[in-house]
Backbone as XML, in Angstrom:
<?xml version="1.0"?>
<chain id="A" units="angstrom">
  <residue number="1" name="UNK">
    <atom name="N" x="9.648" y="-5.387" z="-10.438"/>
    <atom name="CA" x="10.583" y="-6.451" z="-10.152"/>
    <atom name="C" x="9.781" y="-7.616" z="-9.557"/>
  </residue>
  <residue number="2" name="UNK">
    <atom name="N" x="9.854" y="-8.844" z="-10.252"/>
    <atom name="CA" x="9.105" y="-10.187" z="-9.740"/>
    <atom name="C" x="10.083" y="-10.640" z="-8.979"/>
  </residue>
  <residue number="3" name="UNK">
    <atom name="N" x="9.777" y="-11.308" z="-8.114"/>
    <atom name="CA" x="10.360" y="-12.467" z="-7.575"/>
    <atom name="C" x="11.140" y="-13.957" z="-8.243"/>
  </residue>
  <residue number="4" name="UNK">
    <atom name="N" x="10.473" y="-14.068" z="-9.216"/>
    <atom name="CA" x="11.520" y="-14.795" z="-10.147"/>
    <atom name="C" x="12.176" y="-13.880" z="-11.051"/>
  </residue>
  <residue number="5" name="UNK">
    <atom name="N" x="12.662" y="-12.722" z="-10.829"/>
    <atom name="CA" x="13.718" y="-11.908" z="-12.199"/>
    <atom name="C" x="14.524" y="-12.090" z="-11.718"/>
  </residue>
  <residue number="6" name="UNK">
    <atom name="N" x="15.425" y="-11.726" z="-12.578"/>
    <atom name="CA" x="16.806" y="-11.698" z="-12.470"/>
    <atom name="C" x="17.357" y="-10.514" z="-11.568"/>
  </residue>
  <residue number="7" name="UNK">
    <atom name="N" x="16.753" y="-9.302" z="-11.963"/>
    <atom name="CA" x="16.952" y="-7.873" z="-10.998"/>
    <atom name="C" x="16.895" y="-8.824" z="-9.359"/>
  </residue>
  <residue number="8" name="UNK">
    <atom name="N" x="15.500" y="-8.955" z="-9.381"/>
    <atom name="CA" x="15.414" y="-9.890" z="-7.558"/>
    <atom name="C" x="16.749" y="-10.706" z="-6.873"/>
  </residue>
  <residue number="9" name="UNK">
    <atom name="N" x="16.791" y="-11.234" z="-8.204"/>
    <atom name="CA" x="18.358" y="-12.326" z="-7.445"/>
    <atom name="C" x="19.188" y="-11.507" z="-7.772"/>
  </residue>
  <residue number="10" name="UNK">
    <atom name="N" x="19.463" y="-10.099" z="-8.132"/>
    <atom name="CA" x="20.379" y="-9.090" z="-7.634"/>
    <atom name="C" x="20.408" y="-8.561" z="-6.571"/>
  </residue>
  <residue number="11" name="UNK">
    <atom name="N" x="19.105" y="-7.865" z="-6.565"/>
    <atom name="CA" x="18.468" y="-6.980" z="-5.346"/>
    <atom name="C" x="18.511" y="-7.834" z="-4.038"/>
  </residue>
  <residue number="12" name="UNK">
    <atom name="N" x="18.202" y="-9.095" z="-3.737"/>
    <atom name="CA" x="17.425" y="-9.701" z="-2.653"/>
    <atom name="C" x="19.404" y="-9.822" z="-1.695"/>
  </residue>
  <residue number="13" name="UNK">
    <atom name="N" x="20.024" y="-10.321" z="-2.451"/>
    <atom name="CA" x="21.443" y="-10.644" z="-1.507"/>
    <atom name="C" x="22.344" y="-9.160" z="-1.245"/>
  </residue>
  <residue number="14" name="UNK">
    <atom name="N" x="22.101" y="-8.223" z="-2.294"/>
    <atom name="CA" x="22.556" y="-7.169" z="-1.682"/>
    <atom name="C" x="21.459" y="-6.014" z="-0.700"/>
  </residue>
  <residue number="15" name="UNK">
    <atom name="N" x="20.850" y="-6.524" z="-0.527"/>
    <atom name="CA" x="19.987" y="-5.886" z="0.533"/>
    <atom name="C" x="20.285" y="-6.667" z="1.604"/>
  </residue>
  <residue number="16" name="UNK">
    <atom name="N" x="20.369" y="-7.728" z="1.413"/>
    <atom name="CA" x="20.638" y="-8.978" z="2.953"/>
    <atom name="C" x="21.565" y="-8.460" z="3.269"/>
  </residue>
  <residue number="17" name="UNK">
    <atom name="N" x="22.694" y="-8.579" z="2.655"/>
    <atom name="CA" x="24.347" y="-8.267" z="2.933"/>
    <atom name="C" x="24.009" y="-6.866" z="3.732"/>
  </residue>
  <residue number="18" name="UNK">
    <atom name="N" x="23.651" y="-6.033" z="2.946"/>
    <atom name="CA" x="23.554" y="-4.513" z="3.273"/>
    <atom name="C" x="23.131" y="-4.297" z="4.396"/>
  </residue>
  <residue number="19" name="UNK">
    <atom name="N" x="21.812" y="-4.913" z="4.655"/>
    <atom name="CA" x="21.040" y="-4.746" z="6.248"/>
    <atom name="C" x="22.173" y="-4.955" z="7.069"/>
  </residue>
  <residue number="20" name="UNK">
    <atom name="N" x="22.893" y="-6.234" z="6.956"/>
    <atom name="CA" x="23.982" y="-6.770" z="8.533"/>
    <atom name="C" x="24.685" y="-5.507" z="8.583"/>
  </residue>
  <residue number="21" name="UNK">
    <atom name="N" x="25.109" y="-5.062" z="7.216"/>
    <atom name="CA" x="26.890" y="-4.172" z="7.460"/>
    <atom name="C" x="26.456" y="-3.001" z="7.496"/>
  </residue>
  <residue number="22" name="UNK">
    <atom name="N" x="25.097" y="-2.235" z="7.220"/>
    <atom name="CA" x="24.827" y="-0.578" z="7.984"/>
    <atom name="C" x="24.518" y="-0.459" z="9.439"/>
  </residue>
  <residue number="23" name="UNK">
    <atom name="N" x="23.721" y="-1.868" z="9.801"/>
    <atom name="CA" x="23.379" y="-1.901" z="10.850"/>
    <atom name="C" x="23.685" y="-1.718" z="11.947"/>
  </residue>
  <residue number="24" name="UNK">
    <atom name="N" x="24.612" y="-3.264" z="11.796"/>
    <atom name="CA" x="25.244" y="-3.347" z="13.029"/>
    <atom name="C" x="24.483" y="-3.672" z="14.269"/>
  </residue>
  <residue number="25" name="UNK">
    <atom name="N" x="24.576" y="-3.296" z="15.348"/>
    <atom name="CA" x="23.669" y="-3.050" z="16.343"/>
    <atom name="C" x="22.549" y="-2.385" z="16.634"/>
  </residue>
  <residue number="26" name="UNK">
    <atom name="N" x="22.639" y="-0.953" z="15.427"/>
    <atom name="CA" x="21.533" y="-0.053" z="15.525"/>
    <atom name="C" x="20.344" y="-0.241" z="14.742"/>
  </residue>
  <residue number="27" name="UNK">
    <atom name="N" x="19.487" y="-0.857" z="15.549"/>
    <atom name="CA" x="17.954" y="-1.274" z="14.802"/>
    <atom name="C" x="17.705" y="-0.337" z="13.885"/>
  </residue>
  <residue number="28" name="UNK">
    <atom name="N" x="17.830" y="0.764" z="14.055"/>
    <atom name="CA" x="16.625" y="2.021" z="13.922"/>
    <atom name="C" x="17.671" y="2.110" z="12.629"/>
  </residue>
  <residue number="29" name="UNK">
    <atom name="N" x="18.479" y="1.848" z="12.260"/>
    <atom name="CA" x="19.175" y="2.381" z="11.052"/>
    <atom name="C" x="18.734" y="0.899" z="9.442"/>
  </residue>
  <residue number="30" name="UNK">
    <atom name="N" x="19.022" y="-0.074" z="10.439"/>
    <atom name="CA" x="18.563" y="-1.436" z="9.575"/>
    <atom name="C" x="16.949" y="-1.421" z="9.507"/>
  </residue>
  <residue number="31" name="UNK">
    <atom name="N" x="15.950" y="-1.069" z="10.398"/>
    <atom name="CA" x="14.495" y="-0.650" z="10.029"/>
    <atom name="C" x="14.865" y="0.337" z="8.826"/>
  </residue>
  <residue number="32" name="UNK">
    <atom name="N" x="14.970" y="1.646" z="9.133"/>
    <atom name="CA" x="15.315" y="2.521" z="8.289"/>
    <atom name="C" x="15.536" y="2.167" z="6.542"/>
  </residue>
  <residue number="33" name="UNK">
    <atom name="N" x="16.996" y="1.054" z="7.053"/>
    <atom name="CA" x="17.146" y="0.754" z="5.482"/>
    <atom name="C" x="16.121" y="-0.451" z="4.663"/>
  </residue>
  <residue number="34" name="UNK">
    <atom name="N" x="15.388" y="-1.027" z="5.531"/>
    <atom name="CA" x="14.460" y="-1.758" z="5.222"/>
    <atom name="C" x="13.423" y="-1.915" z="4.420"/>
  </residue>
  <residue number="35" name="UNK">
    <atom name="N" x="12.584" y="-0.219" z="5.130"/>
    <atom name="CA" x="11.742" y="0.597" z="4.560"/>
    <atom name="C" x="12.473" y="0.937" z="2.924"/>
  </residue>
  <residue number="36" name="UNK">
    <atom name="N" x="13.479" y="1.448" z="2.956"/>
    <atom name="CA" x="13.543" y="2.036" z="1.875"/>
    <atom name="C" x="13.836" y="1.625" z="0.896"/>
  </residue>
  <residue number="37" name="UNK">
    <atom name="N" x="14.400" y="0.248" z="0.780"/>
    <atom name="CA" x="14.586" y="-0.880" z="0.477"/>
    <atom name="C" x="13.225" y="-1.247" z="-0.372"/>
  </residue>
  <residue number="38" name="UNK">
    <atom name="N" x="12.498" y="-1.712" z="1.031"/>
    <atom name="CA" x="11.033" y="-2.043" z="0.354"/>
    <atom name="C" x="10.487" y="-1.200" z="-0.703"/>
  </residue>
  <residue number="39" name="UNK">
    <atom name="N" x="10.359" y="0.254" z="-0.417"/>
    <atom name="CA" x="10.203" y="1.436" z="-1.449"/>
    <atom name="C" x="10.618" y="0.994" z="-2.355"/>
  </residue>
  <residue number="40" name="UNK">
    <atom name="N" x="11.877" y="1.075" z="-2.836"/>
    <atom name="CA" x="12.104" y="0.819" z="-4.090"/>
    <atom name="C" x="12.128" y="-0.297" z="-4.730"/>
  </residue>
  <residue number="41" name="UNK">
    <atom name="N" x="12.250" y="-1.676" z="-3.696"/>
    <atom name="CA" x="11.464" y="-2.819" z="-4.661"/>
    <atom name="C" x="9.868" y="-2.715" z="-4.606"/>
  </residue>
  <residue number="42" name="UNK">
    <atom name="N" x="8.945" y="-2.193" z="-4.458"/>
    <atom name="CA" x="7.341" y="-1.353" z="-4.494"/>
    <atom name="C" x="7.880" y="-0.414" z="-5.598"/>
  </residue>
  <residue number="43" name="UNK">
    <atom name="N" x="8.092" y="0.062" z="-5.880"/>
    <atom name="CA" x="8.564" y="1.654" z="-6.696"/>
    <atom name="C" x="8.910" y="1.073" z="-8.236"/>
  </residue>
  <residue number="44" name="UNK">
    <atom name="N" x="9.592" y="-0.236" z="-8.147"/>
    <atom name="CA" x="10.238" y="-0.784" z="-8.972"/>
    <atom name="C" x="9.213" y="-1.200" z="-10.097"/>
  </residue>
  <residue number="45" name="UNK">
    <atom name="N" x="8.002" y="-1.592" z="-9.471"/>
    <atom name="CA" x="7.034" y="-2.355" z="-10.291"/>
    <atom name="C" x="6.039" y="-1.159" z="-10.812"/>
  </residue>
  <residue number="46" name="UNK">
    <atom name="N" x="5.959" y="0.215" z="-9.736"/>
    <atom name="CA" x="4.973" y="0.958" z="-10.332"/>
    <atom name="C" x="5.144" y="1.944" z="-9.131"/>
  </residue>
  <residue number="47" name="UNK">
    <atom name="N" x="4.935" y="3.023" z="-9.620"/>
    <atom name="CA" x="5.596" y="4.727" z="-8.927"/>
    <atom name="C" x="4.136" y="5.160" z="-8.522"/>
  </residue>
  <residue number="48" name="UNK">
    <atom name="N" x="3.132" y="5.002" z="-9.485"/>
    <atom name="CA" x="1.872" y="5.593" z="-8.938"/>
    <atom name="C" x="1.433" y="4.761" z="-7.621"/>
  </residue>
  <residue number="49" name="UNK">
    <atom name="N" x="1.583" y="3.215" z="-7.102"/>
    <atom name="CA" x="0.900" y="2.698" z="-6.381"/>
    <atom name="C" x="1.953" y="2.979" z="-5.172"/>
  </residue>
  <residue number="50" name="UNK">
    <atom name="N" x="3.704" y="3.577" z="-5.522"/>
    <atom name="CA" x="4.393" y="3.618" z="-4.725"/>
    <atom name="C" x="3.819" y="4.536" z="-3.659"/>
  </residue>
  <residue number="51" name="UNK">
    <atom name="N" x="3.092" y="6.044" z="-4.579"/>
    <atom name="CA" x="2.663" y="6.874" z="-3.409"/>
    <atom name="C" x="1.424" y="6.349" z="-2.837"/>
  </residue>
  <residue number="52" name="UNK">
    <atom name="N" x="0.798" y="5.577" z="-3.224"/>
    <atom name="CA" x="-0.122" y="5.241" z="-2.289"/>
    <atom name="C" x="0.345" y="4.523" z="-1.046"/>
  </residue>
  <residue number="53" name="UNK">
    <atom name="N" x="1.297" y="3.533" z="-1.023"/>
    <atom name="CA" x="1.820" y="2.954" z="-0.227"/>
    <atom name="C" x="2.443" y="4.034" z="1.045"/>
  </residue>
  <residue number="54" name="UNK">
    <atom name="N" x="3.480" y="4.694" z="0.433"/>
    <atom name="CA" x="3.635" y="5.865" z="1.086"/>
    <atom name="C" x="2.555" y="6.234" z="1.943"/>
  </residue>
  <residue number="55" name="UNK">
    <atom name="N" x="1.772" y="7.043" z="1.182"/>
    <atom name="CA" x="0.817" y="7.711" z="1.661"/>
    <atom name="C" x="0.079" y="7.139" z="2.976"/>
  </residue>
  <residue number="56" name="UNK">
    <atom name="N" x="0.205" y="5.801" z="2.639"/>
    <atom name="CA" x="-0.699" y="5.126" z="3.712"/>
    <atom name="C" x="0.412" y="4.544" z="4.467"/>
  </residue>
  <residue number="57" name="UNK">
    <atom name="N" x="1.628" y="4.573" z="4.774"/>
    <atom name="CA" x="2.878" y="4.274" z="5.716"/>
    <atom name="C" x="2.390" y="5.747" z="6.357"/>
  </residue>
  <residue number="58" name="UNK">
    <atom name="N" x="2.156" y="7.064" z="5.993"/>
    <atom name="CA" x="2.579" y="7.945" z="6.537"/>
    <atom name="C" x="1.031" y="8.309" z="7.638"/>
  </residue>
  <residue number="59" name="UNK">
    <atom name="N" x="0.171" y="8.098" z="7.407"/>
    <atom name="CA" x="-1.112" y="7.857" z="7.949"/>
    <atom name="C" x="-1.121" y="6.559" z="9.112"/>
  </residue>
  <residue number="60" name="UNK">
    <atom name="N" x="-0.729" y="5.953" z="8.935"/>
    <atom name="CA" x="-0.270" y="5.240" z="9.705"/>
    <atom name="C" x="0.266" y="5.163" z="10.728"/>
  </residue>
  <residue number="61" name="UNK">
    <atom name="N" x="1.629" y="5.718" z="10.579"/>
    <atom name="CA" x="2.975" y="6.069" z="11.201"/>
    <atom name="C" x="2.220" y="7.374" z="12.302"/>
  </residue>
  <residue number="62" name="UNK">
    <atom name="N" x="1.502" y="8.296" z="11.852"/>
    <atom name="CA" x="1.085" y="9.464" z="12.768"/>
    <atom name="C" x="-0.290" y="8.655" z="13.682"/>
  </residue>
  <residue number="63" name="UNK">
    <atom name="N" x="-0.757" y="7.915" z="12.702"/>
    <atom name="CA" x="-2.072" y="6.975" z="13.709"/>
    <atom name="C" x="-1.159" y="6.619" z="15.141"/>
  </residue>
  <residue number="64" name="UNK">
    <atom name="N" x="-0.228" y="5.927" z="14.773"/>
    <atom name="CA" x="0.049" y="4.920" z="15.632"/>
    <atom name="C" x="0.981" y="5.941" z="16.983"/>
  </residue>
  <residue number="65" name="UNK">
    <atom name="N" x="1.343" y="7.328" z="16.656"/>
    <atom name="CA" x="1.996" y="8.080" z="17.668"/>
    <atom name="C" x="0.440" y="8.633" z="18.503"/>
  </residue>
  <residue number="66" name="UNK">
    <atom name="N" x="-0.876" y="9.029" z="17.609"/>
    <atom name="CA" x="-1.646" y="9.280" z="18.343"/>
    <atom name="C" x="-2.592" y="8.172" z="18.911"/>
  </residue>
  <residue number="67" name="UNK">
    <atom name="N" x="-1.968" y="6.900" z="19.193"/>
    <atom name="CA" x="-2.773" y="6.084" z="19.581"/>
    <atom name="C" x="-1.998" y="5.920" z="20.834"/>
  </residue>
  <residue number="68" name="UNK">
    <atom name="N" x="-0.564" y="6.036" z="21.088"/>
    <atom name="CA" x="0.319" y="5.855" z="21.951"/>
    <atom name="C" x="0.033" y="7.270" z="23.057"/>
  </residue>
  <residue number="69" name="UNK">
    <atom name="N" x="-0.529" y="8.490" z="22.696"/>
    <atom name="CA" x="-0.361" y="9.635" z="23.287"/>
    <atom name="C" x="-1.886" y="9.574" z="23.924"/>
  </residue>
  <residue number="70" name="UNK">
    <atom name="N" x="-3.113" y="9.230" z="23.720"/>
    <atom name="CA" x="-4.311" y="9.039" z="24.082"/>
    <atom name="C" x="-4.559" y="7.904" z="24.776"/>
  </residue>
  <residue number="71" name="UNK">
    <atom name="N" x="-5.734" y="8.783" z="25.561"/>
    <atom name="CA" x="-6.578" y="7.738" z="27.031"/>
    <atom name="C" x="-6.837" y="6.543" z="25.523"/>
  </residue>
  <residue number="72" name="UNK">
    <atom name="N" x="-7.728" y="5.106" z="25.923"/>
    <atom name="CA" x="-7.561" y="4.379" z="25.736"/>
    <atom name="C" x="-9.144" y="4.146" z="24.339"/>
  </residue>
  <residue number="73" name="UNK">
    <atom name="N" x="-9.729" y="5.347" z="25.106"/>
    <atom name="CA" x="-11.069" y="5.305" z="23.968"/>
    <atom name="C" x="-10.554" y="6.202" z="22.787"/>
  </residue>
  <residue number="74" name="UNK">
    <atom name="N" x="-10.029" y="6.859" z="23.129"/>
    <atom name="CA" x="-9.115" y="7.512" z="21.526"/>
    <atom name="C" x="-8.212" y="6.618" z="20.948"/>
  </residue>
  <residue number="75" name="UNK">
    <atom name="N" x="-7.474" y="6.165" z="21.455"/>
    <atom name="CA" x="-6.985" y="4.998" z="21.097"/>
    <atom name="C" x="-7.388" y="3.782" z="19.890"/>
  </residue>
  <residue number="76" name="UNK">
    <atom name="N" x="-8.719" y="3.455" z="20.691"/>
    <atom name="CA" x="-9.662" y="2.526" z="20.368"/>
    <atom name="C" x="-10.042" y="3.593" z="18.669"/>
  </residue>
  <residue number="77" name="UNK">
    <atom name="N" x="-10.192" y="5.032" z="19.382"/>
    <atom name="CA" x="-10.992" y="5.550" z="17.880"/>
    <atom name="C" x="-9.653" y="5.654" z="16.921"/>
  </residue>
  <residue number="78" name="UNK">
    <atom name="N" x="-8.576" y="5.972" z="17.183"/>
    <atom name="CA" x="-7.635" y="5.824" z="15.810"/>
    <atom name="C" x="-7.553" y="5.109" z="14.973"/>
  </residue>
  <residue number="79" name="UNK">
    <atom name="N" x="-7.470" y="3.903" z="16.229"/>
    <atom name="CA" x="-7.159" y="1.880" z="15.846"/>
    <atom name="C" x="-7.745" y="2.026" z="14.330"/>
  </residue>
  <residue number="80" name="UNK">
    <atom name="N" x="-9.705" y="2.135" z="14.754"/>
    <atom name="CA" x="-10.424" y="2.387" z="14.024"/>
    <atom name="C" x="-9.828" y="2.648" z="12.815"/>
  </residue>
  <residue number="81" name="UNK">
    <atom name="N" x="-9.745" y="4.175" z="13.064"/>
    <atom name="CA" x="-9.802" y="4.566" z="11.566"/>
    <atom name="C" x="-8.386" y="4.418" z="10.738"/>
  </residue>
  <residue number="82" name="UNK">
    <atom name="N" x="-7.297" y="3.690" z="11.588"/>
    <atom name="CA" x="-6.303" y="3.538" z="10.305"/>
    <atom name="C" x="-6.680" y="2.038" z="9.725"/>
  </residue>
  <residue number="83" name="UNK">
    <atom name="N" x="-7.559" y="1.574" z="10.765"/>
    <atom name="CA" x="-7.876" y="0.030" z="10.253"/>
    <atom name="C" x="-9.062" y="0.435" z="9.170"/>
  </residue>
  <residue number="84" name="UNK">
    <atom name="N" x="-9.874" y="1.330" z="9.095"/>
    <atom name="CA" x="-10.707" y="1.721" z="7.676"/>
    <atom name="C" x="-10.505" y="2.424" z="6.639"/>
  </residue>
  <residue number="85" name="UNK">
    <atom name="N" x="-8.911" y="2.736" z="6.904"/>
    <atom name="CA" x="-8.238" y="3.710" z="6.125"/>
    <atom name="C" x="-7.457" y="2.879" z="4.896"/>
  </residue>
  <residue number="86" name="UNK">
    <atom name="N" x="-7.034" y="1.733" z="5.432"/>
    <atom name="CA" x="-6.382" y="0.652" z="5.120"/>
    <atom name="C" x="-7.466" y="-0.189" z="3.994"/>
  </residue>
  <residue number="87" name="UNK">
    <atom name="N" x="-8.428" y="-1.026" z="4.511"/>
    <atom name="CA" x="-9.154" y="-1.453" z="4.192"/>
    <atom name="C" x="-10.173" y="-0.705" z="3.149"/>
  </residue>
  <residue number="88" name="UNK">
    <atom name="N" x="-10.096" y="0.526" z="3.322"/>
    <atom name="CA" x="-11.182" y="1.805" z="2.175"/>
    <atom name="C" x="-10.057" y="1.406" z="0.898"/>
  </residue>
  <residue number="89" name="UNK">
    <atom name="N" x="-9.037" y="1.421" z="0.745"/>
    <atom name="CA" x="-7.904" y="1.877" z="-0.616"/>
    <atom name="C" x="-7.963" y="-0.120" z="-0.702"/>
  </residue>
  <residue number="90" name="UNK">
    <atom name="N" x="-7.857" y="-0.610" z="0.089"/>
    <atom name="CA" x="-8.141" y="-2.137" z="-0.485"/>
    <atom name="C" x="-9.079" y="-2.222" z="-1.015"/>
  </residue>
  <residue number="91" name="UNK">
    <atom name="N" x="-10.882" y="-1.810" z="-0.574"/>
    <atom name="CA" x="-11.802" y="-2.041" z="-1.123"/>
    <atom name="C" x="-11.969" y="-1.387" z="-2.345"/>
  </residue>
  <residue number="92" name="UNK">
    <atom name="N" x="-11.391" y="-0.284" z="-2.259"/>
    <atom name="CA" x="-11.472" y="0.861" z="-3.465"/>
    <atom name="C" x="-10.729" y="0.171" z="-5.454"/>
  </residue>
  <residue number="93" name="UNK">
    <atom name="N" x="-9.334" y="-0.438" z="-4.517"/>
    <atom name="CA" x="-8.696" y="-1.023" z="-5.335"/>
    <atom name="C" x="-9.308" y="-2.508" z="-6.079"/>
  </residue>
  <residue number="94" name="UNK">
    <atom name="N" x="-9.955" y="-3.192" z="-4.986"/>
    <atom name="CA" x="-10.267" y="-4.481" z="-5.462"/>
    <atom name="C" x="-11.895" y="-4.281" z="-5.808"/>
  </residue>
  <residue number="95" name="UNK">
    <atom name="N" x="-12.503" y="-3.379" z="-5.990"/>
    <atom name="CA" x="-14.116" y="-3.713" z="-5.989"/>
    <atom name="C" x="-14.361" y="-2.426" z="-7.290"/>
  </residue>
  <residue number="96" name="UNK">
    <atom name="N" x="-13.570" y="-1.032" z="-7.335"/>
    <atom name="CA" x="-14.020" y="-0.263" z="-7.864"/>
    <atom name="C" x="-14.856" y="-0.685" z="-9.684"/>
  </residue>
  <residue number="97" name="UNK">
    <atom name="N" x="-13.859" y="-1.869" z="-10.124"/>
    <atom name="CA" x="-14.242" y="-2.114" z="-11.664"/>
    <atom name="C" x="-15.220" y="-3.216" z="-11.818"/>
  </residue>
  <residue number="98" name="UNK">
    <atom name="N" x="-15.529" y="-4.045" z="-10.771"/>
    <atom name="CA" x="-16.802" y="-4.664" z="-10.403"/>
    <atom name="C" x="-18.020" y="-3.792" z="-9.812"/>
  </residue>
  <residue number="99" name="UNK">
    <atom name="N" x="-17.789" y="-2.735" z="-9.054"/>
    <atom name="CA" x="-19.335" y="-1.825" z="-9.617"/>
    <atom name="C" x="-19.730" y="-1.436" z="-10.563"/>
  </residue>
  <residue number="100" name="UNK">
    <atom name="N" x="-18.308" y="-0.399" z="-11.370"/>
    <atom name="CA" x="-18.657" y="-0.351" z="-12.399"/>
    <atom name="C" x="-19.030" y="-0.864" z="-13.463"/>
  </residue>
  <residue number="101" name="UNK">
    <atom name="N" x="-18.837" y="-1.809" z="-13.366"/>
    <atom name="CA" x="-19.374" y="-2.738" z="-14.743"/>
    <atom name="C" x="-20.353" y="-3.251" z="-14.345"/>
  </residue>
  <residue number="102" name="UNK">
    <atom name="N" x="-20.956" y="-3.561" z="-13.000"/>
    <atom name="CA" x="-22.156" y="-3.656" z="-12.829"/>
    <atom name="C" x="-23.395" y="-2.590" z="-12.975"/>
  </residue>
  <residue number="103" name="UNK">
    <atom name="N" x="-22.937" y="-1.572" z="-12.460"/>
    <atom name="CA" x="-23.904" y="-0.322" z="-13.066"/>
    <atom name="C" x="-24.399" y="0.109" z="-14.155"/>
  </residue>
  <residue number="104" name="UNK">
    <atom name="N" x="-23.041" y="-0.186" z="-15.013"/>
    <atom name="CA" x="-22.971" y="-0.183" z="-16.517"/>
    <atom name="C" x="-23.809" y="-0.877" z="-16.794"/>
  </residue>
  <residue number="105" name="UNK">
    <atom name="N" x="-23.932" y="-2.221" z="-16.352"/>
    <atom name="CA" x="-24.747" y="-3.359" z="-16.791"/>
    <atom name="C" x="-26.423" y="-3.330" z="-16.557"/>
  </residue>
  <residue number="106" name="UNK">
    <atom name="N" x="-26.419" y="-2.356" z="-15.408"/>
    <atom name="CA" x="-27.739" y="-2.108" z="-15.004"/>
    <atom name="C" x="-28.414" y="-0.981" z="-16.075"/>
  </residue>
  <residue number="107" name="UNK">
    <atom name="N" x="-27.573" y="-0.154" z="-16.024"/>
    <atom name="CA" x="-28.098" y="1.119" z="-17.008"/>
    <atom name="C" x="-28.484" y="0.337" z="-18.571"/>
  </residue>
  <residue number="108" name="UNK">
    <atom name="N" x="-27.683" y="-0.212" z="-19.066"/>
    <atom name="CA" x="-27.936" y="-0.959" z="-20.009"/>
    <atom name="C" x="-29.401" y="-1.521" z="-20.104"/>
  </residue>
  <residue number="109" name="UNK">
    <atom name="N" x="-29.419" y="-2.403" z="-19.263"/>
    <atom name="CA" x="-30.547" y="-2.859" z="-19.106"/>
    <atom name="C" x="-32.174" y="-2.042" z="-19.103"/>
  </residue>
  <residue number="110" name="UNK">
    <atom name="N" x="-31.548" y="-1.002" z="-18.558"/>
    <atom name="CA" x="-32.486" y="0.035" z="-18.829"/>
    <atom name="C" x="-32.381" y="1.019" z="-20.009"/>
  </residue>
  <residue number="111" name="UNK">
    <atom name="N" x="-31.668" y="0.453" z="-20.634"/>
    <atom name="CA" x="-31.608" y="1.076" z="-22.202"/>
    <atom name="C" x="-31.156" y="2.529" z="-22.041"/>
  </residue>
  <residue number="112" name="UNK">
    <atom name="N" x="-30.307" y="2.650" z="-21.021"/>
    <atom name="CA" x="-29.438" y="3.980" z="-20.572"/>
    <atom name="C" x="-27.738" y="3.478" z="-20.922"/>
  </residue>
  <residue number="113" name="UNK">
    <atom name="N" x="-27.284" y="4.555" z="-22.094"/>
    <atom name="CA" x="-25.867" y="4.537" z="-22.118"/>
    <atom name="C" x="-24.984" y="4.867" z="-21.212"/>
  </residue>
  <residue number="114" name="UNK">
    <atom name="N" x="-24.010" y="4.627" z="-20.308"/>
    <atom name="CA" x="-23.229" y="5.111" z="-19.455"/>
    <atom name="C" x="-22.170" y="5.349" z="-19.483"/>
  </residue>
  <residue number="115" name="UNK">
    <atom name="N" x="-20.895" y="6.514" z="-19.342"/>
    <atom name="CA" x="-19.747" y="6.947" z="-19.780"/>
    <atom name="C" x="-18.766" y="7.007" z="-18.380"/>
  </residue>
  <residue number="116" name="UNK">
    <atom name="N" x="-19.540" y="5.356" z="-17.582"/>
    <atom name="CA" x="-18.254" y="5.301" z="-16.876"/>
    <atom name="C" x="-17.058" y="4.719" z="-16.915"/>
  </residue>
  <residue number="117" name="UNK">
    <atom name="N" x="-15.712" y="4.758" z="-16.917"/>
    <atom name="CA" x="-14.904" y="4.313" z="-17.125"/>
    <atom name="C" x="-14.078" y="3.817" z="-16.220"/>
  </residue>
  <residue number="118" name="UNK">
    <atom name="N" x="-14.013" y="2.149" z="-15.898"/>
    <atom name="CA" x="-13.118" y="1.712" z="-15.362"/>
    <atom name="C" x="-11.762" y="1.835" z="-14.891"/>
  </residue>
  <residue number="119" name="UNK">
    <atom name="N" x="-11.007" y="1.330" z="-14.080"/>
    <atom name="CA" x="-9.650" y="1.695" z="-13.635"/>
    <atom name="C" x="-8.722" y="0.615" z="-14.702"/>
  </residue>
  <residue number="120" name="UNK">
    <atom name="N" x="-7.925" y="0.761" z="-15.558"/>
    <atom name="CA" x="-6.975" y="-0.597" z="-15.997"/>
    <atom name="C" x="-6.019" y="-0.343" z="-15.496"/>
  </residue>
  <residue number="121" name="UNK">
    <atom name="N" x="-5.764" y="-1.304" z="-14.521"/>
    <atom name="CA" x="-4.704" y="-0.981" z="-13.238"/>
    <atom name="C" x="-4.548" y="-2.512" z="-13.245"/>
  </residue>
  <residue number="122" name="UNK">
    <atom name="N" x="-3.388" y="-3.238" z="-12.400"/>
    <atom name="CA" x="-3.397" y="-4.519" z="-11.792"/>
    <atom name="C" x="-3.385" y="-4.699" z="-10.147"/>
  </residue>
  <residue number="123" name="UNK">
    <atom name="N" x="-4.143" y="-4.627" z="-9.058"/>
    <atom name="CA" x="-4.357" y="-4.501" z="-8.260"/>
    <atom name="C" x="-2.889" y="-4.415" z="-7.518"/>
  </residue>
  <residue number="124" name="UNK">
    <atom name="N" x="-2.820" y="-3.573" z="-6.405"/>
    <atom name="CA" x="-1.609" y="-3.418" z="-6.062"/>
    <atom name="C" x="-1.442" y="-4.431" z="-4.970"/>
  </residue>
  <residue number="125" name="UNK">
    <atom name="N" x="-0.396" y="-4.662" z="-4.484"/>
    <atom name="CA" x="0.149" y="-5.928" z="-2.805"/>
    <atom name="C" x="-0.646" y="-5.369" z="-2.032"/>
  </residue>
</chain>
């Protein structure tokens, strides 16, 4: 679902509407529907990158209870690693088919065939 479709200017006012009237007063129910919301406009465009998203909400979500429960240098070490956890599946996503085709390009050069195969993916949000 793009932002200019038609689905969007379905989706976008009944989610608005929706947030006020489940809500109400109770945050935790309008977060709630937010998330899931988001899911399925994420889900909408592509199911495989949905679980990654997931995956990395849910890594996250446990980072951030054990960053709240630890002295302040554990803390510091979670921060860390959901901030390289994050950034590894960005780099992974945006760099993986620029090595490869650079390697490729190297082997070549050395008159070595190579049978690696790129990702044809469109980088995810």
């Amino acid at each position: 679902m793009f932002f200019n479709s038609i689905e969007y200017f379905l989706f976008f006012p009944i989610v608005f509407f929706l947030y006020w009237i489940i809500g109400g007063k109770n945050i935790k129910y309008q977060n709630l529907f937010l998330l899931i919301a988001s899911y399925f406009f994420y889900g909408w465009w592509s199911l495989n990158f949905l679980t990654i998203l997931i995956l990395s909400t849910i890594i996250d979500f446990s980072l951030a209870f054990a960053i709240n429960k630890n002295n302040r240098l554990k803390a510091k070490l979670y921060l860390c690693l959901s901030i390289s956890i994050n950034i590894g599946i960005l780099a992974f996503f945006k760099y993986y088919n620029f090595f490869i085709e650079e390697i490729q390009t190297q082997f070549l050069n050395l008159g070595i065939t190579s049978n690696l195969s790129v990702l044809k993916i469109v980088i995810p949000v």
